[in-house]
N, C-alpha and C positions, 0 to 999 in steps of 0.2 A: 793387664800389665800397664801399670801408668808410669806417668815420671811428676815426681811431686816436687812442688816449690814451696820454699819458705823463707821467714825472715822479713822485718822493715821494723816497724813502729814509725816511723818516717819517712816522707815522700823521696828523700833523694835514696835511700835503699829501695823502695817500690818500686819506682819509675823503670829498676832495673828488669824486674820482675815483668812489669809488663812492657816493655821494648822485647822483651826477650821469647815471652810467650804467644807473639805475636807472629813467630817465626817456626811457631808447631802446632802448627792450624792442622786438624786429620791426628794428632796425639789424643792418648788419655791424660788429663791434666787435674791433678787434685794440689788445692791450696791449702794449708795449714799456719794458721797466724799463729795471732795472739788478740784477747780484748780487749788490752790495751793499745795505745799507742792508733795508728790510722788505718788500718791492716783491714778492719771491715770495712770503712767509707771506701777505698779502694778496689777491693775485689769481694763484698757482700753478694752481691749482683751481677758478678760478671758470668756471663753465659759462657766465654771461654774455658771454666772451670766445670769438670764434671760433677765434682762434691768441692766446696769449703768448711774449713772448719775451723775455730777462732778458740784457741785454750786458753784458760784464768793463769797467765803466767804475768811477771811485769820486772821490770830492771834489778839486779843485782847490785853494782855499785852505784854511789853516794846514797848509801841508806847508814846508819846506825846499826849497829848489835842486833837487838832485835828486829827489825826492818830487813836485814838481809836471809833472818833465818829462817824468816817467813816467806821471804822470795824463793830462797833454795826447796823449801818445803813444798810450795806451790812449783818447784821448777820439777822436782824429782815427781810430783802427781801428773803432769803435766806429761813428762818423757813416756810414760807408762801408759797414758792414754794416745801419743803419736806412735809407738810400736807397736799398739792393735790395730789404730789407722790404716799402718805401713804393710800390718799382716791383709786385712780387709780389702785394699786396694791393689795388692799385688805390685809393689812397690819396685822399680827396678833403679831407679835412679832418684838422687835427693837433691835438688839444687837451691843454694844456701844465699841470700846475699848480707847474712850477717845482720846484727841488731839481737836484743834480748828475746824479739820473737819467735827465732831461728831457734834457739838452743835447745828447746824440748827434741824439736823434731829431728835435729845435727845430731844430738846423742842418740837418738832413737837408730838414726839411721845408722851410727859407727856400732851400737851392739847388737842390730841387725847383720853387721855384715852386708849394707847394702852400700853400693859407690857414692859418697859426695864430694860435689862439685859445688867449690865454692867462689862466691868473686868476692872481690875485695876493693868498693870505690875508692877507697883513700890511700893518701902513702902511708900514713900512718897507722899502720893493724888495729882492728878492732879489736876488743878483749877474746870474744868467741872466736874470730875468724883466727887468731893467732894460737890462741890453744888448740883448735882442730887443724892446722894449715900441716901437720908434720901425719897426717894422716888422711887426710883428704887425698881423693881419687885423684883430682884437678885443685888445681890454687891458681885463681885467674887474676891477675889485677896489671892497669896498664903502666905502671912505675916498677914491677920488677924485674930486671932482664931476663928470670928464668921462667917466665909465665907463658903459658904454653898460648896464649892469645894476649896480642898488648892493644885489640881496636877496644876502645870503650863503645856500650852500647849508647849511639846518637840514633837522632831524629835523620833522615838524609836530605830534609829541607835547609839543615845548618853548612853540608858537604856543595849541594847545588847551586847556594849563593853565595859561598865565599867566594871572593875576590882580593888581590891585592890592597893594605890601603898603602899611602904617603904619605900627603898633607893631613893634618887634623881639620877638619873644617866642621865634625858635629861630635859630639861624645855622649855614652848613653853612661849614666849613673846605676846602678842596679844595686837594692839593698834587699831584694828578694821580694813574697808577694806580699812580707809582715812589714815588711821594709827596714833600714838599719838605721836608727838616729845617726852613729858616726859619718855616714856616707852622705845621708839628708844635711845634716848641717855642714858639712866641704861644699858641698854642690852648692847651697846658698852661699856661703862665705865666698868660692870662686867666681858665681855667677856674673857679677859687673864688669871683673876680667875678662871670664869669656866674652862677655858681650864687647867688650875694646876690642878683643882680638877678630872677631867677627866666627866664635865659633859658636853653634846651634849645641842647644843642649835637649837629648831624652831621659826622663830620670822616673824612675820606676821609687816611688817613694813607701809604698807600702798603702792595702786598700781603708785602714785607719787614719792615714796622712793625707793623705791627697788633695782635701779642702785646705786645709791650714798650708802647706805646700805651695802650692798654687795661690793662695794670698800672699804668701810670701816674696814668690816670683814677681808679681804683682806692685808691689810696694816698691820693689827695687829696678821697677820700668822692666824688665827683662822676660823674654817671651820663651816658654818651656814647653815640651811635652811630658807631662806629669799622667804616669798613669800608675794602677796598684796591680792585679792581677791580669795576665792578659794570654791566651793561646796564639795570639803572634808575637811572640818574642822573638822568631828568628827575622823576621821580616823590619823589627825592629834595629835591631844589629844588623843586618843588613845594610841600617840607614848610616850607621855612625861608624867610625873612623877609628875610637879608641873608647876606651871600658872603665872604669871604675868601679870594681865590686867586692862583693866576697867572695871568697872562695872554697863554697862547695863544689866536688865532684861534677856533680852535672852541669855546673854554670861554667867552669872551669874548662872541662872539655866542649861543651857547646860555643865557646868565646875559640878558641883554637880549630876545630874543624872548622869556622868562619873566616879563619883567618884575622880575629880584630884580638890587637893587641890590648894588655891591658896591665889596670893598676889593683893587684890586688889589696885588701886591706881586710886578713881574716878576721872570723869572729874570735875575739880572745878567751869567750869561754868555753869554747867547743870540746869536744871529747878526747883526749890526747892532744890538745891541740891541731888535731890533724888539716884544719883548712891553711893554717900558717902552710904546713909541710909539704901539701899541693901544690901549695903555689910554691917553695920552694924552688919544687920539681920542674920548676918550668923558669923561674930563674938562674937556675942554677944550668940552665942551657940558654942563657941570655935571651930570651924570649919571652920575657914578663918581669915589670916589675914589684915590688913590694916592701908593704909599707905596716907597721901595727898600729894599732888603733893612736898609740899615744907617741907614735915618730912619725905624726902625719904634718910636712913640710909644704904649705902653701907655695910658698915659692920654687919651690924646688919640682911639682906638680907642672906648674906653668913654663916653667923651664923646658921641661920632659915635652909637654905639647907643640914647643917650637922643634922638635925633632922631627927627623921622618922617619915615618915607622915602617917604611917598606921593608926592612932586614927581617924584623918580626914578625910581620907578618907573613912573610913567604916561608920563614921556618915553619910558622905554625903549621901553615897549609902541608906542608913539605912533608913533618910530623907524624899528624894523627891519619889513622890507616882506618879506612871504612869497614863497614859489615860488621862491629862488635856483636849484635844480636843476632846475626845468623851464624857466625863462626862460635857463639855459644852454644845456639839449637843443636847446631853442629854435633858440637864435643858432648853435649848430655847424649843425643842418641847413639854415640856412639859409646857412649858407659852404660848402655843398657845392658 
């Protein structure tokens, strides 16, 4: 009897996957992706899984007429070979976190008759998650008040070091590990200000950026920590006072359990636009600000910096509620 995971093509869907499965050490664990998308670089390898298995499926929408009916074609061969899986494995539970990867195995599991539990990172539904959510065992997501769990799965190194801030005295820029030109070039265009003002800057430029970056910093006298990829990123937040970033799910809630307030600036061509909607959700309880890409107000920025963000930050803290990946373990085994 196992309990199977599925779902990503993408790290901020994965990352769920594995915070999660971290927390059913002594389970039978079988993963079922997809060949697309990052799903084998993730978990090809991972010992935590009894059997993986990676189906020829790939995204349904923005394709063309025929582009889609070749996806659906490959989605329907796809289900048929996760419901032998599902028979194989002794399947007791199905847990989804959504993405095109997920959908063989989500359907497999609803004409099984077998429980799925799904999360849901963003405020804004994903296509899959929102067609299954009215049939699903569990529908977890931390934006909707009737979710039967609202901790996001964090890291608890982000929980251990938050702290109050106040004054801004450093700020960390973050455009992710590809990095975001929009945010790369504010952080340069700010940076002489910062430096009047006497505030230090961290700024995660992206690991194709980072030479040219740091020439940049360079030329304008002003001294940065410019970095692309890094496994301390909470150590880094840590350092700084207020944020600058996008706002996906995991950057979003790891910026909040720290307690460091920030400026969001979604990516504008995201999928429903759901990173705008994130961050919404956190404005819209006056604990983050936001900005899109093309209402980005320099001065209005620097303004924001002469504030103290003690308010914001204590709400964050106040907020977000620990254990998201064990209070998920939780609920799958208990839909066994």
């Amino acid at each position: 009897m196992s309990i199977v995971m599925t779902g990503g093509g993408t790290g901020g869907h994965l990352v769920i996957i594995k915070a999660v499965k971290e927390q059913l050490k002594g389970e039978q664990l079988i993963y079922i992706g997809s060949t697309a998308g990052q799903d084998r670089q993730w978990f090809g390898e991972d010992d935590d899984f009894a059997s993986t298995y990676f189906l020829e499926t790939r995204g349904v929408v923005n394709q063309g007429l025929t582009g889609k009916i070749k996806s659906l074609m490959m989605l329907f061969r796809a289900t048929r070979e996760a419901m032998r899986l599902l028979d194989k494995h002794h399947a007791k539970v199905v847990f989804s976190v959504g993405g095109f990867s997920a959908a063989a195995t989500s359907f497999a599991a609803r004409l099984k008759g077998i429980p799925l539990v799904i999360h849901e990172q963003n405020a804004a539904l994903g296509s899959l998650n929102k067609m299954l959510k009215s049939s699903a065992a569990a529908f977890v997501s931390s934006y909707l008040e009737e979710s039967p769990i609202h901790a996001y799965p964090i890291k608890s190194i982000f929980f251990e070091q938050a702290h109050i801030r106040s004054r801004v005295k450093k700020i960390i820029f973050l455009g992710g590990s590809q990095g975001a030109q929009a945010i790369n070039e504010l952080a340069l265009s700010l940076a002489p200000k910062l430096k009047e003002k006497g505030i230090g800057i961290i700024h995660q430029a992206g690991e194709k950026n980072i030479d040219k970056v740091r020439k940049n910093y360079s030329a304008l006298g002003v001294e940065a920590e410019v970095f692309g990829f890094t496994t301390h990123l909470a150590d880094l937040m840590n350092e700084a006072d207020f944020a600058v970033a996008r706002a996906g799910a995991s950057t979003l809630w790891e910026l909040s359990a720290a307690g460091l307030p920030a400026l969001f600036i979604p990516y504008p061509y995201a999928a429903g636009d759901h990173q705008y909607y994130n961050a919404k959700f956190l404005t819209d309880k006056g604990l983050a600000w936001l900005m899109r890409e093309d209402e980005i107000d320099e001065m209005q920025i620097l303004s924001l910096l002469d504030q103290s963000m003690q308010r914001a930050s204590q709400g964050l803290i106040d907020m977000v509620e620990r254990d998201g990946s064990r209070q998920i373990a939780a609920l799958l085994k208990s839909n066994r």
